[in-house]
C-alpha positions in Angstrom: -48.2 14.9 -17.4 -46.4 14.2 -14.1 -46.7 17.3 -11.4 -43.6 19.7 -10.5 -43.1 19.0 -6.6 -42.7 21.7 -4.1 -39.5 22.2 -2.7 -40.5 21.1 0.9 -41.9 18.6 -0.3 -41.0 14.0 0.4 -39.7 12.4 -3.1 -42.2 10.1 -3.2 -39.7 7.4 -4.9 -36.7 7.9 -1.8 -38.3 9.6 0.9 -35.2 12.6 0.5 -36.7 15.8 1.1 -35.2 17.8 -1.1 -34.9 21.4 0.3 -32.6 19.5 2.7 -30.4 17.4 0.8 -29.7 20.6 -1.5 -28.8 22.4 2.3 -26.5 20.0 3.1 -24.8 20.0 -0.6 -24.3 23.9 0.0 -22.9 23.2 3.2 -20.5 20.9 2.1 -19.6 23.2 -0.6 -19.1 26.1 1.9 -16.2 23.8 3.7 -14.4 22.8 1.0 -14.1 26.3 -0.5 -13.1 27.8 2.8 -10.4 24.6 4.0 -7.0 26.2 3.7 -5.0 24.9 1.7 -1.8 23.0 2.8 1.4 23.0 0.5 3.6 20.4 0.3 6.3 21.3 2.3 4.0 22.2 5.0 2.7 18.9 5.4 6.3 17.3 5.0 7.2 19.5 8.3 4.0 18.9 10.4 5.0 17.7 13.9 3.4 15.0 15.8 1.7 16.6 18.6 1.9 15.8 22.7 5.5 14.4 22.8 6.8 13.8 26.0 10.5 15.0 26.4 11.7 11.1 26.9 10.3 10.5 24.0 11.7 13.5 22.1 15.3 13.1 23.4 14.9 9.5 22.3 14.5 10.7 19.0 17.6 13.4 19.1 20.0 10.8 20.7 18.7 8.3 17.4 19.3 11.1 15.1 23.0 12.0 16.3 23.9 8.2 16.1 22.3 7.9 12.5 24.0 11.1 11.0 27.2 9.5 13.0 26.6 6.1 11.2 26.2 7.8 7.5 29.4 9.4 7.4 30.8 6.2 8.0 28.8 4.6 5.7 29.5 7.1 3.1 33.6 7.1 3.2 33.2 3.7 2.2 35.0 2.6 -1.0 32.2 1.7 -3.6 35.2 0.5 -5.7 36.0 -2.4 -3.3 33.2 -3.1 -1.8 33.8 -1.9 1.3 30.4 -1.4 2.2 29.9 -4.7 2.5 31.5 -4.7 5.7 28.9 -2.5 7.1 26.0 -4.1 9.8 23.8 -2.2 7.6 24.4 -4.7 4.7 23.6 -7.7 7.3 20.2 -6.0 7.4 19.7 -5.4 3.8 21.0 -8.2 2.5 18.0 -10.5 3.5 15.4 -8.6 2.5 17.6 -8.2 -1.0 16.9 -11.7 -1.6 13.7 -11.5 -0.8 13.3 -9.7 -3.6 14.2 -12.3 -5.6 11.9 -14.8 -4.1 8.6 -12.4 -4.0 9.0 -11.5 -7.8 9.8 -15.1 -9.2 6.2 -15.7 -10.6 7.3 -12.8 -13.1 9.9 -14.1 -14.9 13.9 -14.2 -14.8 14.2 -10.3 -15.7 12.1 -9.4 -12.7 13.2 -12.1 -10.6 16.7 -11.1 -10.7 15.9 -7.1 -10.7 13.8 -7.9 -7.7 16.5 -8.2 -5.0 17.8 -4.8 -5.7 14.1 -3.2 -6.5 12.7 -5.1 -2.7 15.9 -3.5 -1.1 14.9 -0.1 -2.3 11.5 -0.5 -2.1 10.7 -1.4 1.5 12.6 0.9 3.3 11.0 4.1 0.6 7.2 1.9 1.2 7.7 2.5 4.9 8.5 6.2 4.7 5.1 6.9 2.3 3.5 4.8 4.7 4.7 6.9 8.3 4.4 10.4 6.6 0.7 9.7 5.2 -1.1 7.2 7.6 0.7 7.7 10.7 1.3 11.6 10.1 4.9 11.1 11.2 7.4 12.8 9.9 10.7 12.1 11.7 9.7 8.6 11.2 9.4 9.2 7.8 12.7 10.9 7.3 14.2 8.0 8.8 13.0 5.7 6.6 13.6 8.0 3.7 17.1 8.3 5.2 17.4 3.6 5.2 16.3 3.9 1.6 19.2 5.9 0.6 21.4 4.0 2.3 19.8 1.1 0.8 21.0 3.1 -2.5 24.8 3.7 -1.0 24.9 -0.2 -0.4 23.9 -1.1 -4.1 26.5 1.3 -5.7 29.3 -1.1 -5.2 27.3 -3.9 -7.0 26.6 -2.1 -9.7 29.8 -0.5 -9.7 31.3 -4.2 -9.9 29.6 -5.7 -13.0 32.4 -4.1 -15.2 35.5 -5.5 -14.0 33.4 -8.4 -11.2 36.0 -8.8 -8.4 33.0 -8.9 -5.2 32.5 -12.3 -3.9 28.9 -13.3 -3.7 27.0 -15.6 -1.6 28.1 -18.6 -3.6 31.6 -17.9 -2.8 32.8 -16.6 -6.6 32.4 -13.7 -8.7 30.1 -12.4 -11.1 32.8 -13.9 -13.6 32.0 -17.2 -12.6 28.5 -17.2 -11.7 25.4 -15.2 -11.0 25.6 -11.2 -10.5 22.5 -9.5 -11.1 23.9 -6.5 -12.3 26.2 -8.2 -15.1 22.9 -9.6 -16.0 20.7 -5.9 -15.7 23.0 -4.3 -17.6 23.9 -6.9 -19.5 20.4 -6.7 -20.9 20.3 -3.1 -22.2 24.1 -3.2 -23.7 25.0 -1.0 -20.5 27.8 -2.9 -18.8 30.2 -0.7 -20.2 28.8 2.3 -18.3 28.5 -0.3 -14.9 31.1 2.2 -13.0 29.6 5.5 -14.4 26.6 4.2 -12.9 27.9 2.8 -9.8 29.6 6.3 -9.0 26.3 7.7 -9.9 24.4 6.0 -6.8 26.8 6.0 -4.4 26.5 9.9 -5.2 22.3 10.1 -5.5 22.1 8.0 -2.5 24.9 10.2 -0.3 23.0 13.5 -1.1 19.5 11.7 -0.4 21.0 10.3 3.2 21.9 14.1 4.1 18.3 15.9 2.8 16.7 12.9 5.1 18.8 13.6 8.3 18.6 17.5 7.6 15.0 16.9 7.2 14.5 15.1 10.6 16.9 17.6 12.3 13.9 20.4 10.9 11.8 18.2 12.5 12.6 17.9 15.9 13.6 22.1 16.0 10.1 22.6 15.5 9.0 19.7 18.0 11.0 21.0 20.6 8.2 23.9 21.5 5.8 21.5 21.4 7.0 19.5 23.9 4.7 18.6 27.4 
């Protein structure tokens, strides 16, 4: 019958001695119990530490021309497509049909869904990515702030499929050719609700661009006493 070992003693199998590997699991214990614990909100309005004051002006004069931009950008008629004029849309627009190319091994449903999905997607990827790797909020806020105008510029699209009057890339309408949103809808019988629904982002993605700016603004009130 095999013999109980000590505690100070060597596991004769690993070579762990075994009083000390149980020390080290109560340490470890002790610091996880005692970490203090760090609500959401808190981490969404942790400031990056050391920032210089050219870089933290940098970052105010951005902001101001941003929340300058979005009331621009929300004025615009959804109805008409009047977003579409924007140089915002010039940037979008590429990496909307992107979209289209990166989800073509999928199938026509997500190929076509995958211009306005890529559009949302990246700039919302970017902000997850600056506010849990990099530890960056104001970055984050601005990207959270590009996705929801990403939002504003789809509205109109959407808006559209109804009654199609938007001319697309191929010079025609969705009458007369492809519109992905005559086909989206198309697919769940909800073309008849296209407007309700184009109101409906132009609305979401509105209120979204203000918490985002607001939430940078927060961001940079706290920097500012942290500033070298």
């Amino acid at each position: 019958m095999p013999q109980a070992l000590p505690a100070s003693a060597q596991c004769p199998a690993c070579g762990i001695y075994l009083f000390k590997f149980a020390e080290s699991q109560q340490i470890k214990d002790v610091q996880v119990e005692d970490a203090p614990s760090v609500s959401v909100l808190q981490r969404l309005l942790e400031t990056k530490p050391e920032m210089d004051a050219t870089a933290f002006y940098g970052r105010c004069l951005a902001l101001a021309l941003l929340t300058w931009w979005s009331w621009s950008l929300i004025r615009a008629d959804y109805r008409d497509g009047e977003m579409f004029d924007s140089f915002m849309h010039n940037i979008l627009l590429p990496i909307h049909e992107a979209g289209h190319v990166f989800l073509m091994p999928f199938g026509e449903f997500m190929t076509i869904l995958g211009g306005s999905l890529f559009q949302l997607a990246l700039p919302w990827g970017i902000a997850v990515a600056f506010a849990v790797r990099n530890r960056d909020n104001f970055a984050a806020a601005l990207g959270a702030w590009w996705g929801s105008v990403s939002l504003l510029d789809l509205s109109p699209y959407i808006y559209d499929a109804l009654h199609p009057q938007l001319i697309m890339l191929g010079g025609h309408t969705g009458e007369d050719g492809p519109h992905d949103w005559i086909y989206l809808l198309g697919t769940f019988g909800a073309i008849p609700n296209a407007q309700h629904l184009g109101a409906l982002a132009h609305a979401l993605g509105s209120i979204m661009a203000v918490v985002a700016l607001l939430w940078a603004a927060i961001i940079l009130i706290l920097q500012k006493d942290d500033l070298q």
